[in-house]
C-alpha positions as CSV (number, residue, x, y, z in Angstrom):
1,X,-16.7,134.3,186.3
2,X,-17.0,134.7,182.6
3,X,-14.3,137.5,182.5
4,X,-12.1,134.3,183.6
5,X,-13.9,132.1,181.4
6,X,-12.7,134.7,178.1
7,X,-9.2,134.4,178.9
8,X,-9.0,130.9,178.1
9,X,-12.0,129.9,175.9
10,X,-13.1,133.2,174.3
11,X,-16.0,131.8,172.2
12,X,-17.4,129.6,175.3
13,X,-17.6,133.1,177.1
14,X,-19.2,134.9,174.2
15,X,-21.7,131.9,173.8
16,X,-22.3,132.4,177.8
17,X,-23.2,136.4,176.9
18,X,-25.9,135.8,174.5
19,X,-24.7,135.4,171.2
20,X,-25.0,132.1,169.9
21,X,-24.3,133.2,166.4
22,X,-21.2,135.2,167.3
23,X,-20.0,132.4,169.1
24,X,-19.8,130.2,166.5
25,X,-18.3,132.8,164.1
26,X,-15.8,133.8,166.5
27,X,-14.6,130.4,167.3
28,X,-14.9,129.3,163.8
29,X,-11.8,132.1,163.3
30,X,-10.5,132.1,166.3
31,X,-9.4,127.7,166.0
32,X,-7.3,128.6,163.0
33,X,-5.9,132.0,164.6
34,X,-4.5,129.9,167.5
35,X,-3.1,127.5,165.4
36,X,-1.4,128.9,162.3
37,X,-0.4,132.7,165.2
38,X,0.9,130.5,167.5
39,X,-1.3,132.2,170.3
40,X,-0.1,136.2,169.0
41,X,-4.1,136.9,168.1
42,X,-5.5,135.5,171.1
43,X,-5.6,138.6,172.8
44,X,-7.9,140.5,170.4
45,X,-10.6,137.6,171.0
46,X,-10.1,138.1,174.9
47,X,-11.0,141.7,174.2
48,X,-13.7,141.2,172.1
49,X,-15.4,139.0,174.8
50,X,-15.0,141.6,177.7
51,X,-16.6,144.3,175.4
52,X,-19.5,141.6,174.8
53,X,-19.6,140.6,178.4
54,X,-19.4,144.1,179.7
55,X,-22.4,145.2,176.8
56,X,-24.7,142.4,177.9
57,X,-24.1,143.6,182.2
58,X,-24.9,147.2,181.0
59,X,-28.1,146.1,178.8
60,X,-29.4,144.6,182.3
61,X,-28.6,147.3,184.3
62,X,-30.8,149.3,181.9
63,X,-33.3,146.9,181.8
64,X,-33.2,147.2,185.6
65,X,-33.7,151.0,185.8
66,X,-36.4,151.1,183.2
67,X,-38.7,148.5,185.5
68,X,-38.3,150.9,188.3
C-alpha cells in the first residue's frame, strides 16, 4: 500500500517508511518542484520513495533472520 501511496504523495510515503526527517526535507523540495516543473520532477521523488520503502522491508527481513 505505500508503493501506491509514493505515486501520489511521495513525502507522506517516506514519512510512513521511517524517516521523519527525510520526510520533511523531501517534501519541503518536492512542493516547489511540482509547482515551478509542472509535475516533470515528480518521478525522481516516486523513485526515491520505492528505494526507501524497499530499504526499510529488507532491514526487517534482516532483523527477522538474525532473531532466528
Amino acid at each position: 500500500m505505500n508503493y501506491v501511496l509514493a505515486l501520489f504523495l511521495p513525502p507522506l510515503s517516506i514519512l510512513f517508511a521511517g524517516r521523519p526527517f527525510l520526510a520533511i526535507v523531501v517534501f519541503v523540495i518536492w512542493l516547489p518542484a511540482i509547482i515551478f516543473s509542472g509535475g516533470l520532477t515528480h518521478p525522481m521523488f516516486i523513485l526515491l520513495a520505492w528505494i526507501l520503502i524497499y530499504q526499510r522491508r529488507e532491514d526487517r527481513r534482516w532483523q527477522d533472520r538474525g532473531r532466528d
